[in-house]
C-alpha positions in Angstrom: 6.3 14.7 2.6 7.3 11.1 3.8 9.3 9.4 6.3 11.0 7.2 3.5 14.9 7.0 3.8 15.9 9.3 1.6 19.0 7.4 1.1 17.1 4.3 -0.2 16.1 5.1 -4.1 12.2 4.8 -4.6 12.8 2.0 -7.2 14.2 0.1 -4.3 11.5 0.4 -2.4 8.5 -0.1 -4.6 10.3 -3.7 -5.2 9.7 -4.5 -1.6 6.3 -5.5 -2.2 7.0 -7.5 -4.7 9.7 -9.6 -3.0 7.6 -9.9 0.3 4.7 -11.6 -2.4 6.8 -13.6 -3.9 8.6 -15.0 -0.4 5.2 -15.3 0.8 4.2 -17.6 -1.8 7.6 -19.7 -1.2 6.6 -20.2 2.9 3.1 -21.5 1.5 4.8 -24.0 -0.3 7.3 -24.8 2.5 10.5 -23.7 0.9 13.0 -22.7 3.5 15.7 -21.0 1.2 16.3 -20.0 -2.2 19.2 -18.3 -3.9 19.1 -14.9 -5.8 19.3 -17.0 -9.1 16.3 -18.9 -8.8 14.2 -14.9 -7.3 15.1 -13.8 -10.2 13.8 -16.6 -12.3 10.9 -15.8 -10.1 10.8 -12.2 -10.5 11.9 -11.4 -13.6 14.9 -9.2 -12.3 18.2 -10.0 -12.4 20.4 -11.9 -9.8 22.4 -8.2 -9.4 19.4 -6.4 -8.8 18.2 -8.3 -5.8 21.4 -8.2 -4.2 22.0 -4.7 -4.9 18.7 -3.6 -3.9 18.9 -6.0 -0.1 22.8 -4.4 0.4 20.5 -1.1 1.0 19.0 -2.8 4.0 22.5 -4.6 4.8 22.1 -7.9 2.9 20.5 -11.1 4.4 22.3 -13.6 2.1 25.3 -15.9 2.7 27.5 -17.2 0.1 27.0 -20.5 -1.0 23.5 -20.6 1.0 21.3 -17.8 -0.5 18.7 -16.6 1.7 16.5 -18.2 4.2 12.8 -17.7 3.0 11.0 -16.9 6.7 13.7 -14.6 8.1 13.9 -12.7 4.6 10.1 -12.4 4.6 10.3 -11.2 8.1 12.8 -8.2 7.8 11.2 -7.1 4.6 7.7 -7.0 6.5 10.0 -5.2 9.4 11.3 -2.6 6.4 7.6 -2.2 5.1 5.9 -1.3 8.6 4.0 -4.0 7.9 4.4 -5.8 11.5 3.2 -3.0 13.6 -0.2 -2.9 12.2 -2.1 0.3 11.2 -5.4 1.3 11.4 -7.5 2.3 8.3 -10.8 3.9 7.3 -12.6 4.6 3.4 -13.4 7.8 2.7 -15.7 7.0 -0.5 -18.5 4.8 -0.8 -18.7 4.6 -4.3 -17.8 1.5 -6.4 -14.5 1.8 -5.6 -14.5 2.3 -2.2 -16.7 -0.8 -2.0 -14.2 -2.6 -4.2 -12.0 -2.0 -1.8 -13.7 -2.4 1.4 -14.1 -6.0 0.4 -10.8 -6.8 -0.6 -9.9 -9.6 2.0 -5.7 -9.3 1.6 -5.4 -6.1 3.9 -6.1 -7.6 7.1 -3.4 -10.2 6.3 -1.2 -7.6 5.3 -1.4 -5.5 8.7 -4.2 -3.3 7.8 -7.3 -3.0 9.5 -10.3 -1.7 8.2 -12.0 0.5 11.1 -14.9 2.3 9.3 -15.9 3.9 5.9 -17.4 7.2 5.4 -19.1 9.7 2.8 -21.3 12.2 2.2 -23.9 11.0 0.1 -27.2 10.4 2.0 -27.6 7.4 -0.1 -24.5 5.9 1.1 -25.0 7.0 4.9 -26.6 3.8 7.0 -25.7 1.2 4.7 -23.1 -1.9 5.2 -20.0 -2.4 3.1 -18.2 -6.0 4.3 -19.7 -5.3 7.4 -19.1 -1.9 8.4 -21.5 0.5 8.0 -20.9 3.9 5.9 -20.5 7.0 8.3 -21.5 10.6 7.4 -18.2 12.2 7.0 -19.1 15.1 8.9 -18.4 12.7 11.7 -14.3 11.9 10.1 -12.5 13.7 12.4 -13.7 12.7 15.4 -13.4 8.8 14.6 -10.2 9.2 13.7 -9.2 11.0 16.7 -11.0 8.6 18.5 -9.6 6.1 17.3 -6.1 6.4 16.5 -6.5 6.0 12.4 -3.4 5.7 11.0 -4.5 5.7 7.4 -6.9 7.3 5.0 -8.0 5.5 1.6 -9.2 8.2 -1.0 -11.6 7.1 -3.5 -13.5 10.9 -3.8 -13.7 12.8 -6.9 -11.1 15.1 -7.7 -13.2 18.3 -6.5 -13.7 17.3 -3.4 -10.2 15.6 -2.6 -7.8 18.5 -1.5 -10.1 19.9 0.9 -11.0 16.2 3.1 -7.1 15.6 2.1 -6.7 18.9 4.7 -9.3 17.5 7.2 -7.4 14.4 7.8 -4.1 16.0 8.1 -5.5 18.2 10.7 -6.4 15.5 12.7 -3.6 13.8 13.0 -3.4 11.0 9.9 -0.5 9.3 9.3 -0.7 8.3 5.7 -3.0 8.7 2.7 -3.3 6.1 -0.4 -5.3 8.4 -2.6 -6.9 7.5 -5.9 -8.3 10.2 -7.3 -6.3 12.4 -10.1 -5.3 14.9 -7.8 -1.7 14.9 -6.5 -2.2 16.0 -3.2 0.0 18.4 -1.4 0.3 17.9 2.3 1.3 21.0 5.0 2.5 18.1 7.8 4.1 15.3 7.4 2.0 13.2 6.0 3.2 10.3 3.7 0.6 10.0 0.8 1.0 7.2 -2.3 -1.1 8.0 -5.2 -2.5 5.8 -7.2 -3.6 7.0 -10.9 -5.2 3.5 -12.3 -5.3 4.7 -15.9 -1.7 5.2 -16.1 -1.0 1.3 -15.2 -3.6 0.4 -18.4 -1.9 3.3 -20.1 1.1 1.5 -19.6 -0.5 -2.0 -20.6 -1.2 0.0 -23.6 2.1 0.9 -24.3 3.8 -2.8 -24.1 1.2 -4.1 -26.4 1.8 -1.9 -29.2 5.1 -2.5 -28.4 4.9 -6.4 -29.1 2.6 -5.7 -31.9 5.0 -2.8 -33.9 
């Protein structure tokens, strides 16, 4: 389960992301307002779209103006959860786990790495991006501890149900999971998977596409 707005279609919102890059991009280069014509030349969606999809959140343009760049960056960031901040450990020290450990757009996004965890013996004791891999066995507690908002997954599949459990018990908020397990939740617990082989699947697709 999530806390999404039902009323809001998921298309909708897995645009958000997109518009808040794109927006964040136009403050870098100082521009203070731009109209849903030119977003869309920028985005690759039509002028409709945008408006259709911001009417869900009640708008933020003005005829014959367009949209003001800072406060449209702002209420999407407000729509996202993005301003309140949310804490964040790895569970998976492996290659992707690391990957992502040392990713350095989270923190400017509102998420703060707090510590990284496994089970591997191997793994235990040393430093990722400066934090140092915890034995799992010690999860819960941390998170209790420390008010952890969110899990990142990068287990194998066997194992991913059962710590998927663990961190529901204890009180997490939200799990980005990419194993290839779809996770079922008994709380409500928002969870995004995230199956990379069907993005290059899909990469796949649109170049035999331009190729046929």
């Amino acid at each position: 389960m999530n806390n999404i707005d039902r009323h809001v279609p998921e298309v909708v919102i897995k645009r958000l992301p997109r518009y808040y890059r794109y927006l964040d991009e136009l403050l870098k280069q100082d521009i203070q307002r731009i109209s849903s014509k030119a977003l869309s030349e920028k985005m690759k969606v039509t002028a409709s779209q945008i408006r259709q999809d911001f009417n869900c959140f009640g708008g933020f343009g003005q005829q014959g103006y367009g949209y003001n760049v800072a406060y449209l960056h702002n209420e999407i960031r407000t729509i996202l959860g993005i301003k309140e901040g949310y804490k964040t450990i790895i569970v998976g020290a492996g290659n992707l786990g690391h990957a992502i450990a040392s990713h350095e757009g989270f923190k400017r996004r509102g998420f703060e790495l707090c510590g990284i965890f496994d089970n591997s013996p191997d793994k235990i004791g040393t430093v990722i991006n400066g934090h140092t891999v915890t034995d799992i066995a010690d999860m819960e507690r941390f998170v209790r501890k420390n008010g952890i908002d969110i899990a990142i997954l990068t287990l194998p599949k066997a194992n991913i149900q059962e710590t998927a459990d663990r961190l529901c018990d204890c009180g997490i908020k939200g799990l980005w999971n990419f194993s290839y397990a779809e996770l079922k939740t008994k709380k409500a617990v928002a969870v995004e998977n995230v199956h990379l082989s069907d993005s290059l699947m899909t990469l796949a697709y649109k170049i035999k596409q331009g190729n046929d």
